[in-house]
N, C-alpha and C positions, 0 to 999 in steps of 0.2 A: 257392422257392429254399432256405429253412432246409431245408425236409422233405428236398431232394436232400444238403443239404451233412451234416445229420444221418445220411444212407444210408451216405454215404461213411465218416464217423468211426467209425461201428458196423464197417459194411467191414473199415476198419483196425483197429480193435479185435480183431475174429475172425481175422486175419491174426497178429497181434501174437499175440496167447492160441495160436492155432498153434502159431506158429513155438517160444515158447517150452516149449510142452507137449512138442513135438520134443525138445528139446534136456536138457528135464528125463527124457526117456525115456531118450535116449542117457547120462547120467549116472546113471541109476539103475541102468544093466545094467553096473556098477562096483561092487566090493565092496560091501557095504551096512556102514554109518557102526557097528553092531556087532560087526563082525569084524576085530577090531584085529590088528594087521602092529604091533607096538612098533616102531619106527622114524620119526625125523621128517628122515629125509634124503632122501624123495621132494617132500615138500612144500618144502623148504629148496632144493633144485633149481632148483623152478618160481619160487619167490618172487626167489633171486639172478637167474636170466636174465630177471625182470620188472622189476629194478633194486632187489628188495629194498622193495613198496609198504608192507608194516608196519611200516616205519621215518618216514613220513611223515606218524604222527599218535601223539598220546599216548593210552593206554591204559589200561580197569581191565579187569581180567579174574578173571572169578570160577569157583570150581566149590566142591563140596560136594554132597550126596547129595537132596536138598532145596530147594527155594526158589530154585534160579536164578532161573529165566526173570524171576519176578516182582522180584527184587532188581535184575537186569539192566535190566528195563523202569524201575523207579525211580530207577535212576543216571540212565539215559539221560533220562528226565524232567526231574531237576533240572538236569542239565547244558543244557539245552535252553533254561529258564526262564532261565538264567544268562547265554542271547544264545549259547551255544555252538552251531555247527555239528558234528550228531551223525552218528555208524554204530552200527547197533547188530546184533550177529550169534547169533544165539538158535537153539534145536532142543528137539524137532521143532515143523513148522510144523502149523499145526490144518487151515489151509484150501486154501492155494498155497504151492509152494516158496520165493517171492517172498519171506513174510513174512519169512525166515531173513536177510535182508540188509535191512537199514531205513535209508533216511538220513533224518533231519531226521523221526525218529518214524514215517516210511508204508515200506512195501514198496516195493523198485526197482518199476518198471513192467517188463511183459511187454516193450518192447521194449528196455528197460535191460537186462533181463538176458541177451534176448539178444547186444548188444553187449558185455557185459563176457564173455558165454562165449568170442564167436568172437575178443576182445582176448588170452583165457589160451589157449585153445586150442591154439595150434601150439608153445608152450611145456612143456605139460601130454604132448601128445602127443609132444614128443620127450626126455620125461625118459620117457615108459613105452618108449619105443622103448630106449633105455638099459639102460630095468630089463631090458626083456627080452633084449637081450642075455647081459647080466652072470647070466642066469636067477632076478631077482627081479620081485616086483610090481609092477606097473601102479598109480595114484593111485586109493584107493579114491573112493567118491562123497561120503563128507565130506571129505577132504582136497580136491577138487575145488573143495569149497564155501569152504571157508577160503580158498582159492587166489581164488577170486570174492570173497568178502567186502573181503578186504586188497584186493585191486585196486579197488573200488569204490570203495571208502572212500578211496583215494589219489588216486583221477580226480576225485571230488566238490568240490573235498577236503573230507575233515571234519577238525576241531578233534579231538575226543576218539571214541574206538570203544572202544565197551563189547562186551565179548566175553566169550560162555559158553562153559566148554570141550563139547566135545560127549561124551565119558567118561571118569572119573580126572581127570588133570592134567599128570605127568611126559611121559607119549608122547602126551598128545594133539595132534591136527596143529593147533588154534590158537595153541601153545605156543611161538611160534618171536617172538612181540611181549615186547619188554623194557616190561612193564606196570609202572609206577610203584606202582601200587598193585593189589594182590591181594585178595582177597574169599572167603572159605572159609566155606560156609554150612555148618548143624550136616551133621556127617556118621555117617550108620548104611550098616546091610548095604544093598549092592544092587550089581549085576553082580559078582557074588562068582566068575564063571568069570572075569573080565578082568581086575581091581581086585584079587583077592586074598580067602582063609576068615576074614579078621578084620581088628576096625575098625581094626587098627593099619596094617596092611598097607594097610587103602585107604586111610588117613589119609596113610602115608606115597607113596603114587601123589598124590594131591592136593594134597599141599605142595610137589609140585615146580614149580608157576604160581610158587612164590614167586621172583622174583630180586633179587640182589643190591642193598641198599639200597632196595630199595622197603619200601612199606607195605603190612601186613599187615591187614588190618582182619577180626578171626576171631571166628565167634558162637558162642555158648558151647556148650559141647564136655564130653564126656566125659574123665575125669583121662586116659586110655592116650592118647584123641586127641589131646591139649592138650600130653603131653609129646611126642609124633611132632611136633607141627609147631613148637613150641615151639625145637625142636632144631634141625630144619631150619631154622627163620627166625635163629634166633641166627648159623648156621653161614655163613649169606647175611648177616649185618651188617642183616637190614631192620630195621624199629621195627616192634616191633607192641602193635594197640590188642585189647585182649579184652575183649566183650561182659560186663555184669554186675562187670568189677575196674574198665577205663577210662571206661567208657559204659553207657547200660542204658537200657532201658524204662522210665520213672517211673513212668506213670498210664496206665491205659488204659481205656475205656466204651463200649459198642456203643452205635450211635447209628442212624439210621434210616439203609440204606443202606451202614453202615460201621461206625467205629468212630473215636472222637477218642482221642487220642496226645498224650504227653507224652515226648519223648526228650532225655536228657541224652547228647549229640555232643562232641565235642572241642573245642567252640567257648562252651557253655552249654548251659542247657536251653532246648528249642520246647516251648512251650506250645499246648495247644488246636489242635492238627494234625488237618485231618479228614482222613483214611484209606478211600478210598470201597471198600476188602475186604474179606473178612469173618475171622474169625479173631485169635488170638492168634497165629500162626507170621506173619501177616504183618505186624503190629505190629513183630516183632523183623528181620523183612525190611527194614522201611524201616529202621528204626535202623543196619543196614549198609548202605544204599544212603544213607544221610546222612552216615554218616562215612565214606563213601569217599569222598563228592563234596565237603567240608569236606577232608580228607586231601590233593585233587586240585589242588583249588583257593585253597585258603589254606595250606597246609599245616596245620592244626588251628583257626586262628582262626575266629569265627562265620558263618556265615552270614547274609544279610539273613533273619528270617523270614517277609515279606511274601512274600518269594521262593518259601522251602521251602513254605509255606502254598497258594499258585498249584501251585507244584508238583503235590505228592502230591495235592490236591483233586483232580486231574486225571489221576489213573493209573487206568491200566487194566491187568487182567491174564486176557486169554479164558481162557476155560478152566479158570478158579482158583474152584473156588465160586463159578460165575456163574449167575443162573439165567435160562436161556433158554425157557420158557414159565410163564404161570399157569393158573388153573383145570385140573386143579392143578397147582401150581409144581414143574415141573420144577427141578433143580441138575443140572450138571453138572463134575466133576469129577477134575483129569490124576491123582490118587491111584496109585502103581505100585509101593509099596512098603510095608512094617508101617511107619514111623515117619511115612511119608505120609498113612495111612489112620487112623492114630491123632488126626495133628493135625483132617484134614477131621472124622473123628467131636468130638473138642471142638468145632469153629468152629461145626458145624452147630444141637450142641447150644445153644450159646450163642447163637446169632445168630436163628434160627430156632425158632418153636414151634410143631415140626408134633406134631400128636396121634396120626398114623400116618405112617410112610415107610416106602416099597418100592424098594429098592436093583435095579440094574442093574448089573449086574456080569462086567466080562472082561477076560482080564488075558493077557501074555503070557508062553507055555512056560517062558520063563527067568527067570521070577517067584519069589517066595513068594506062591501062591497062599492057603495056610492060615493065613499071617500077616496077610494084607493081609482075609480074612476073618473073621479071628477080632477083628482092630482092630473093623471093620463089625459085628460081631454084635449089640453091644445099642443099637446106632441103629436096628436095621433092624426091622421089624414080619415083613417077606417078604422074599425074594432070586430074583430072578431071574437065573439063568447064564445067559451069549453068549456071543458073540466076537467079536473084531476081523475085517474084513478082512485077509487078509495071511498069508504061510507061518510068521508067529514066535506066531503068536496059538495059546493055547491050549485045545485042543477045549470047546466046551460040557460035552460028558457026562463028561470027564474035569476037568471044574471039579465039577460037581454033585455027584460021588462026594466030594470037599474037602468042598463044602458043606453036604450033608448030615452028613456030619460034626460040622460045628460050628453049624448052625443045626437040624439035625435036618430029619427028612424031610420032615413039613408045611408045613415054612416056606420049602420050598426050588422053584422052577419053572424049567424048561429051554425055550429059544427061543433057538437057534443065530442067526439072523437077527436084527440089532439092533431094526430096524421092530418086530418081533415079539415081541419082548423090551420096547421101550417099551410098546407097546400092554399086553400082559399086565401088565405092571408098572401104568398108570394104571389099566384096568381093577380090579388089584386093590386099589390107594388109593383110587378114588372107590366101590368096591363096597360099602366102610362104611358110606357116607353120615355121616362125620365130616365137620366142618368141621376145618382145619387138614392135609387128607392132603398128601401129595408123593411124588415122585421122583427118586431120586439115581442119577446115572450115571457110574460111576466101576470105576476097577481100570485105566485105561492111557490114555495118552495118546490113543494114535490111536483108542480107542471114541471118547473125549471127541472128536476132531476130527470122527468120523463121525457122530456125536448131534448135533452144532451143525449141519451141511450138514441134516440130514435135519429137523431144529427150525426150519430158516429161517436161524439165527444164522450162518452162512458169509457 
């Protein structure tokens, strides 16, 4: 009788994963979430004729050039440990579309997200019916997503929704929640066709999350950035707290696993914090997801640190310097930028003592390919070029001419196919026969999602 009733669940499972793969089709053949439309009066549309759902829960919402996802996962953490009922809405996803929408820490399920599609659906469809009259756009496939997100989160209901913007901050379609508190991780160059040729310019696209008397909770910054947002948040009345004047990193030590943390927060200092990531950038990650959730929740007064302590032990961030095999250890990580690639070469160094490592490497068209390689040059023993699946990914052989470049031609191997690129890559770490060899897999997100499915880790 189990074995039948088990057929059946599976059954439905494969029905459910169906139905949603459908729908996640049908929404992908929608603008793609990079081809920004500056306007947030399609989304604002669907959201009024759905009753306006991002008005029925409080909000932090963060962007900056760096360190989301992983700050976002930490808010949502502590707020969680705090007994709060969470939403949390993150991009891109490594393994299913699902993960992009999380309540209570897990991905909706395959048949959640089908009902919250077919809940926006005839809403969504008749604001593009509009557009297309009036001969504008249709909702691209992130605005879609936001439009899912905020409805989930309202049907759940959750308490607090943590939310990343998906690029910038002023037009982005999350941008439409009057967030209490705002989160601006460090910001450098990156999507300089969307955002703007300098950091002021993206600085000021990303200070537009800030509204009106909220809190600003901003990690320390370059002086041009610090006066752009600086200006904007005065201009809005928010408060704002900055990393290193109001709050700071006290202490920090790798530890087996991680690393233990000392953060002076608005409330005091947390002593003795294990931190189960690797790195110094993520040290000063929690530090902003501390005091945004202190900001949230007390308005600066302490925290229990039994609380914070359960917490952060307990974060997680795929794809962040995670390493998903040994003999030899693989790492993988989302690195997509020079100031990305700078930090992953510190953590690694720090964290890690491999006697040889062999980079994998593939990044997309609309990169700095030679920045994000020249960060990687003196971690890396060899380099092996790939590429992503997908039409944004940039060709192997037109990576390798970069990388020869900057690693020179010996050091450099081409395997257009990731499989094949891993393989050559362990090949050439375990061909030492060093103890301590490894493998890093990094230059973009979606490599890192396609490295973990093909490693097991999905």
């Amino acid at each position: 009788m189990s074995g039948g009733a088990d057929h059946l669940k599976d059954e439905a499972a494969r029905a459910a994963r169906a139905a949603a793969d459908e729908v996640y089709r049908a929404i992908l053949a929608r603008a793609p979430e990079h081809d920004i439309d500056p306007s947030l009066d399609r989304v604002r549309d669907v959201l009024e004729l759905l009753g306006d759902p991002q008005r029925a829960f409080r909000t932090v919402h963060l962007t900056g050039t760096n360190g989301k996802t992983s700050t976002a996962r930490m808010v949502e953490r502590l707020l969680r440990e705090h007994g709060l009922r969470t939403g949390r809405f993150t991009s891109p996803h490594l393994t299913r579309v699902n993960e992009r929408i999380s309540i209570d820490g897990e991905p909706i399920s395959d048949e959640r997200f089908v009902e919250v599609w077919q809940d926006v659906a005839p809403y969504v469809h008749m604001v593009d019916a509009r557009a297309a009259v009036n001969g504008g756009h249709r909702l691209s496939f992130f605005e879609v997503f936001t439009v899912m997100a905020y409805a989930a989160f309202a049907d759940a209901p959750v308490d607090v929704a943590v939310v990343e913007v998906g690029m910038g901050g002023r037009w982005d379609a999350t941008n439409l929640v009057d967030a209490e508190v705002a989160v601006i991780t460090p910001v450098a160059m990156d999507h300089e066709r969307y955002l703007g040729e300098t950091l002021v310019e993206i600085a000021a696209e990303k200070s537009g999350i800030v509204k009106d008397g909220a809190t600003l909770v901003l990690a320390h910054q370059t002086d041009d950035v610090e006066g752009v947002v600086l200006a904007v948040a005065a201009e809005r009345g928010a408060r704002v707290v900055r990393e290193d004047v109001d709050v700071a990193v006290v202490e920090r030590q790798v530890a087996v696993g991680g690393q233990v943390v000392a953060l002076r927060g608005l409330g005091g200092v947390y002593t003795e914090v294990f931190l189960p990531l690797y790195g110094e950038h993520q040290a000063h990650n929690a530090l902003l997801a501390l005091v945004a959730t202190e900001a949230l929740l007390t308005g600066g007064a302490a925290l229990d640190g039994s609380v914070v302590e359960a917490a952060f032990a307990d974060v997680s961030s795929p794809g962040r310097l995670e390493v998903v095999r040994s003999s030899p250890t693989v790492l993988v990580d989302g690195a997509h930028n020079p100031a990305g690639a700078e930090a992953l070469a510190d953590a690694v160094e720090e964290a890690f003592a491999f006697t040889r490592l062999v980079g994998v490497v593939g990044v997309m068209a609309d990169k700095d390919p030679e920045g994000i390689l020249a960060a990687l040059e003196p971690l890396l023993a060899e380099v092996v070029v790939t590429q992503a699946s997908g039409a944004r990914a940039l060709d192997a052989d037109d990576l390798a001419e970069v990388a020869i470049d900057v690693f020179g031609e010996d050091r450099v191997h081409v395997a257009a196919r990731l499989p094949d690129a891993i393989d050559v890559a362990v090949q050439r770490a375990e061909g030492e026969e060093e103890r301590g060899a490894g493998v890093l897999v990094t230059g973009s997100i979606l490599l890192v999602a396609e490295a973990r499915v093909l490693l097991g880790r999905a």
